[in-house]
C-alpha positions in Angstrom: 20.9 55.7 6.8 22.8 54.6 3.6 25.5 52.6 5.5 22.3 50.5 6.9 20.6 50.4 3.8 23.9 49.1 2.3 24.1 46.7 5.2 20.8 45.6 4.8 20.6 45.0 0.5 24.0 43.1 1.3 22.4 40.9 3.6 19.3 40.1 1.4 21.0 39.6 -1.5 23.3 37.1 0.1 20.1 35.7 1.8 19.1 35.3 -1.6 21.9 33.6 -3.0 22.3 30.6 -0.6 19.1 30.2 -1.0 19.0 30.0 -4.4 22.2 28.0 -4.6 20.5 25.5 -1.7 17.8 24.9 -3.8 19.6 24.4 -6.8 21.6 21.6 -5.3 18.9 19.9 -4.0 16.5 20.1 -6.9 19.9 18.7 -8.8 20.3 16.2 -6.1 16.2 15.0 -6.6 16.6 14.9 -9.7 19.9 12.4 -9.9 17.5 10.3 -7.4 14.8 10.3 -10.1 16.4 9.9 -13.3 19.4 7.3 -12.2 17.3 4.1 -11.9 15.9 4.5 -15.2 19.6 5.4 -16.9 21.0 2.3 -14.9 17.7 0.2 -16.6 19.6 1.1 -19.9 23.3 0.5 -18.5 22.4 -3.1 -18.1 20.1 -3.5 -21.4 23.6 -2.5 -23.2 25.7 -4.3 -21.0 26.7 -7.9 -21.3 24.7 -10.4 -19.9 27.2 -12.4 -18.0 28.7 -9.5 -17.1 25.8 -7.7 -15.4 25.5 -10.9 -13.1 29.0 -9.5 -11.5 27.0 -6.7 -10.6 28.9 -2.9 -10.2 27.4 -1.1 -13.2 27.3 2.6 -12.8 26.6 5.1 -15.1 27.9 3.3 -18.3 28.3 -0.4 -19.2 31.5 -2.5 -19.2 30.9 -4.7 -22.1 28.8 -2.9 -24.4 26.7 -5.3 -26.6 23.1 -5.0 -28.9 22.6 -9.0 -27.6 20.1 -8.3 -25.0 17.5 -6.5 -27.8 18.7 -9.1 -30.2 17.0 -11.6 -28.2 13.9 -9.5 -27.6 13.5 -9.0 -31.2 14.5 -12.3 -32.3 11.1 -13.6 -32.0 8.8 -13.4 -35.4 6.1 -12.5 -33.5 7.2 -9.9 -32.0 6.3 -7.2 -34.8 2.8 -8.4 -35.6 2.5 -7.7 -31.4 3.9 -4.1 -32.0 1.4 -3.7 -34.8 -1.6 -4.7 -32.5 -0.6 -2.6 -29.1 0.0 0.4 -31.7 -3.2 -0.1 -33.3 -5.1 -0.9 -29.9 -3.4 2.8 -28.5 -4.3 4.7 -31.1 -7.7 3.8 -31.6 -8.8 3.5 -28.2 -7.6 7.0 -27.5 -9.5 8.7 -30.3 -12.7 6.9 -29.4 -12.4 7.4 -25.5 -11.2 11.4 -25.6 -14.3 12.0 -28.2 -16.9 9.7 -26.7 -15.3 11.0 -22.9 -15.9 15.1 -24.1 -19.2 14.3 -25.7 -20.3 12.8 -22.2 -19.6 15.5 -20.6 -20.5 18.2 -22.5 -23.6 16.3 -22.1 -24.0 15.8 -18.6 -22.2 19.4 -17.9 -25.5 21.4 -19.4 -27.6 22.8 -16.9 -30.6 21.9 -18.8 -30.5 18.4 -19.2 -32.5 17.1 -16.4 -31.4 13.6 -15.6 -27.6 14.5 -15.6 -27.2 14.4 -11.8 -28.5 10.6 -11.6 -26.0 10.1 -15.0 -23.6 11.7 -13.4 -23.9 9.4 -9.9 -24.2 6.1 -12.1 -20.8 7.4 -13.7 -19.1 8.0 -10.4 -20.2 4.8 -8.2 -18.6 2.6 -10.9 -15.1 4.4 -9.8 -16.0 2.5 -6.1 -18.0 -0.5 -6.9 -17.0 -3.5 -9.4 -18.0 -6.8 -9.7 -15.0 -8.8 -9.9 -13.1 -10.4 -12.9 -15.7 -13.2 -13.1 -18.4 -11.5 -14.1 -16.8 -9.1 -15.5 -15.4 -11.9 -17.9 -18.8 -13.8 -18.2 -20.0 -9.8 -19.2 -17.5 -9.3 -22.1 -18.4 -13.2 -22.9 -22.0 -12.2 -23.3 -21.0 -9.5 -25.9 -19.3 -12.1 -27.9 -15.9 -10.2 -27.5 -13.6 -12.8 -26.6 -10.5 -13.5 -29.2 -11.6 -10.2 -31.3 -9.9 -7.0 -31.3 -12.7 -5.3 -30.7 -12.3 -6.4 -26.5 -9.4 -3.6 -26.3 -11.6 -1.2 -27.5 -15.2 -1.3 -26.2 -14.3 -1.8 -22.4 -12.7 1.1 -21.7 -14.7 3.9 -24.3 -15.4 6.1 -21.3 -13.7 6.5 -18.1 -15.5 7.9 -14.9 -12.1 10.0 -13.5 -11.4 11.3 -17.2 -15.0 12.0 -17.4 -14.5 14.2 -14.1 -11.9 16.0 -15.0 -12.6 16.4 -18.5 -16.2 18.3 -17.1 -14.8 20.0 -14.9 -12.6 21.7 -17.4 -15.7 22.3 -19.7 -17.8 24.1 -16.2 -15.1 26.6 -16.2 -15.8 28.1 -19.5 -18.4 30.8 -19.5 -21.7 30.0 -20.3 -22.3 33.0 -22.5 -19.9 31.7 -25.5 -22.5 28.9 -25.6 -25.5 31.2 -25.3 -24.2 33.5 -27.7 -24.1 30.5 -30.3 -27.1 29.7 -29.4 -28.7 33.1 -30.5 -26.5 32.5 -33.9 -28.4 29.8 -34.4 -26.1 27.1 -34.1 -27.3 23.4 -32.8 -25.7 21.9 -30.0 -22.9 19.9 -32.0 -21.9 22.6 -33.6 -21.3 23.8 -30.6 -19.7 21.0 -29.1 -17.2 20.5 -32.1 -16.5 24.5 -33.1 -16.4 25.8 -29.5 -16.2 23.5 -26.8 -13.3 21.0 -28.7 -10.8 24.1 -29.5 -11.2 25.3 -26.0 -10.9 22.2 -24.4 -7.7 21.0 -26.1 -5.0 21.0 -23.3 -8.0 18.7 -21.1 -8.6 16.7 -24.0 -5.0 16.1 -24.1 -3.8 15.0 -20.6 -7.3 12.6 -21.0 -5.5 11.5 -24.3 -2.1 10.3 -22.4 -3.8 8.8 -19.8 -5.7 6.6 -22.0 -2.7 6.1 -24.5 -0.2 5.0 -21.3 -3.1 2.7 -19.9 -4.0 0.6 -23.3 -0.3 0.9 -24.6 1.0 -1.1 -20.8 -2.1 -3.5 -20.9 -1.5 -7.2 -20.9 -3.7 -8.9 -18.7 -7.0 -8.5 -20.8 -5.0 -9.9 -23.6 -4.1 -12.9 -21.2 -7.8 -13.4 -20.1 -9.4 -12.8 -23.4 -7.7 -12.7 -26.7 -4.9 -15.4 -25.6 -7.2 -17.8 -27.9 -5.6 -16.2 -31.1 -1.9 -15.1 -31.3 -2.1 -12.8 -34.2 -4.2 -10.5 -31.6 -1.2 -10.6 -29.2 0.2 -7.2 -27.9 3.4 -6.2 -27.8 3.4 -6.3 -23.8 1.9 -9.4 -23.9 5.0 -10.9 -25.9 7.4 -9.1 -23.6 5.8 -10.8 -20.6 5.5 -14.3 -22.4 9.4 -13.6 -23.3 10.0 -12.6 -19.8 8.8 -15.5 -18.0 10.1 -17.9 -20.2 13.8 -16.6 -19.6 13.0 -16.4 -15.8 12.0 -20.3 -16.3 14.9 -21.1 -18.1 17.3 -19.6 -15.4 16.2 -22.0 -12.7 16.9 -25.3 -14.6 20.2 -23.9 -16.5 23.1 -25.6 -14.4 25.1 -21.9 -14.9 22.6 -19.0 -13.4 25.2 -16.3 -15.2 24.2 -17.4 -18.4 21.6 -19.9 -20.1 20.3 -20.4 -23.9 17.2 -19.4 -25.1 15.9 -22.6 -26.5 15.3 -23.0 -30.5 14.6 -19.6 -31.4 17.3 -17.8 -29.1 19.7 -20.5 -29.3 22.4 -17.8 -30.8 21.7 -15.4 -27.6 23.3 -15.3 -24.0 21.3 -13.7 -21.9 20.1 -13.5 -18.2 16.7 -12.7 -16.5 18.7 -9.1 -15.1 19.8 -8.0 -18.9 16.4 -9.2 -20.0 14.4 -7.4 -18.0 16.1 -4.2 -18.6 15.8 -4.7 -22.3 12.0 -5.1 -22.1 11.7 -2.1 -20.2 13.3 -0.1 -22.6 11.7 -1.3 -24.9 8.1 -1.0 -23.2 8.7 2.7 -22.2 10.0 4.3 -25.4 7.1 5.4 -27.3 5.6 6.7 -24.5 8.8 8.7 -23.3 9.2 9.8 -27.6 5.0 11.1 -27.4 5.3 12.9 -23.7 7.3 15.8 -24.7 4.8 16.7 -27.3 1.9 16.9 -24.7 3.9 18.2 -21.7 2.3 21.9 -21.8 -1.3 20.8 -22.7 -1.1 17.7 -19.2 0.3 20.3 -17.0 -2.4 23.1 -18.3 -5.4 20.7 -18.6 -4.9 19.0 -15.3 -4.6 22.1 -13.4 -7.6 23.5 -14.8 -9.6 19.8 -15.3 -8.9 18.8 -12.1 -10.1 21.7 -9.5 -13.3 23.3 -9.0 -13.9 26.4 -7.4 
């Protein structure tokens, strides 16, 4: 009995070591997959731009140079755009988590009687728009065309963040709201002294999903605040900068390397190099805020997002 109980802990624990050394290498493996496109992005924003149109970069660049974010920052304008998209993220994100958890605490309680048909309003606007025509002649009619204030109002409350953000509040017990109740204490006390602490890790993955969302917007500041430059945001510039160097490479009679015209004259740089620099550039903040807010997403989205 002990030789085949010998036989058998040998067995599993060597059962249990290929597996674990398996998984290892291909979690390793997935990972490489997942992490390599971004690290080349930043191989070729620190390479040299005629020498990334040889192609071959690896894992580290040949001709290391600060050109390619010289040019992106070369621009005066560019600051005043990083002012705005940092503004625009911030303040959106306060005003949609609070306005989005005041919703639906609202709509969560039992005894308000018109929450279902709130509630179905809410969710058919997730399946059914009008278009960008009328939603422009809409943001027209609220006289909120070339002011800052068409980053903000738009997109106060979200349907999917109201979801999840409900959700979350359903699964705490009614009787830490009844028992406040019976203290005496009004419904926004309640809302700010329980249901706020309780409901931070939702209230946070709501909060990077707005921040990501206004902080990689252009296009509304193409459509409606294009009128007035000193409301440009940063992705906005990084587009215009973009497409101007994409421009510039199919008239230059060399495609490995062209000026940049009067305010880029002193930089050599291709679409490729570009391109990566931008990205970098682009994703940065948001890559510096994630780790802060990784354990409240995972938590609040687990929670936020399923109902039992």
């Amino acid at each position: 009995m002990t030789s085949k109980y010998a036989n058998y802990y040998f067995r599993a624990r060597l059962e249990d070591r290929v597996f674990h050394t398996v998984n290892t290498l291909f979690l390793v493996f997935l990972m490489f997959i997942t992490l390599y496109p971004f690290w080349n992005t930043i191989v070729v924003s620190f390479n040299d731009a005629t020498d990334t149109v040889r192609g071959g970069l690896t894992i580290w660049p040949r001709r290391f140079t600060w050109q390619n974010y010289k040019a992106v920052f070369a621009s005066g304008t560019i600051y005043n755009a990083f002012f705005i998209s940092v503004a625009r993220t911030l303040i959106q994100t306060v005003l949609s988590v609070f306005l989005t958890s005041m919703l639906a605490y609202s709509l969560g309680r039992k005894e308000f009687v018109l929450r279902r048909q709130f509630t179905f309003i809410l969710v058919l606007s997730m399946y059914i728009g009008a278009g960008l025509i009328p939603y422009y002649f809409l943001i027209r009619s609220l006289g909120l065309i070339n002011k800052f204030a068409v980053y903000i109002v738009p997109g106060l409350v979200s349907a999917f963040n109201f979801i999840v953000v409900r959700t979350y509040m359903n699964s705490i017990p009614d009787s830490l709201v009844e028992s406040a109740r019976i203290d005496g204490a009004g419904e926004f006390k309640i809302f700010f002294r329980i249901m706020l602490p309780l409901c931070k890790p939702v209230l946070a993955t709501i909060a990077l999903f707005v921040a990501v969302n206004a902080w990689n917007q252009w296009f509304d500041t193409m459509i409606f605040a294009s009128g007035r430059q000193e409301l440009s945001t940063l992705q906005y510039e990084l587009m215009k900068f973009l497409s101007a160097s994409q421009q510039q490479s199919k008239t230059a009679a060399d495609v490995g390397a062209m000026g940049m015209g009067q305010d880029y004259s002193s930089s050599v740089v291709t679409p490729v190099s570009i391109r990566a620099a931008i990205t970098i550039v682009a994703a940065t903040p948001i890559l510096v805020v994630y780790p802060f807010m990784q354990r409240h997403f995972v938590t609040g989205l687990n929670v936020g997002g399923v109902k039992e």
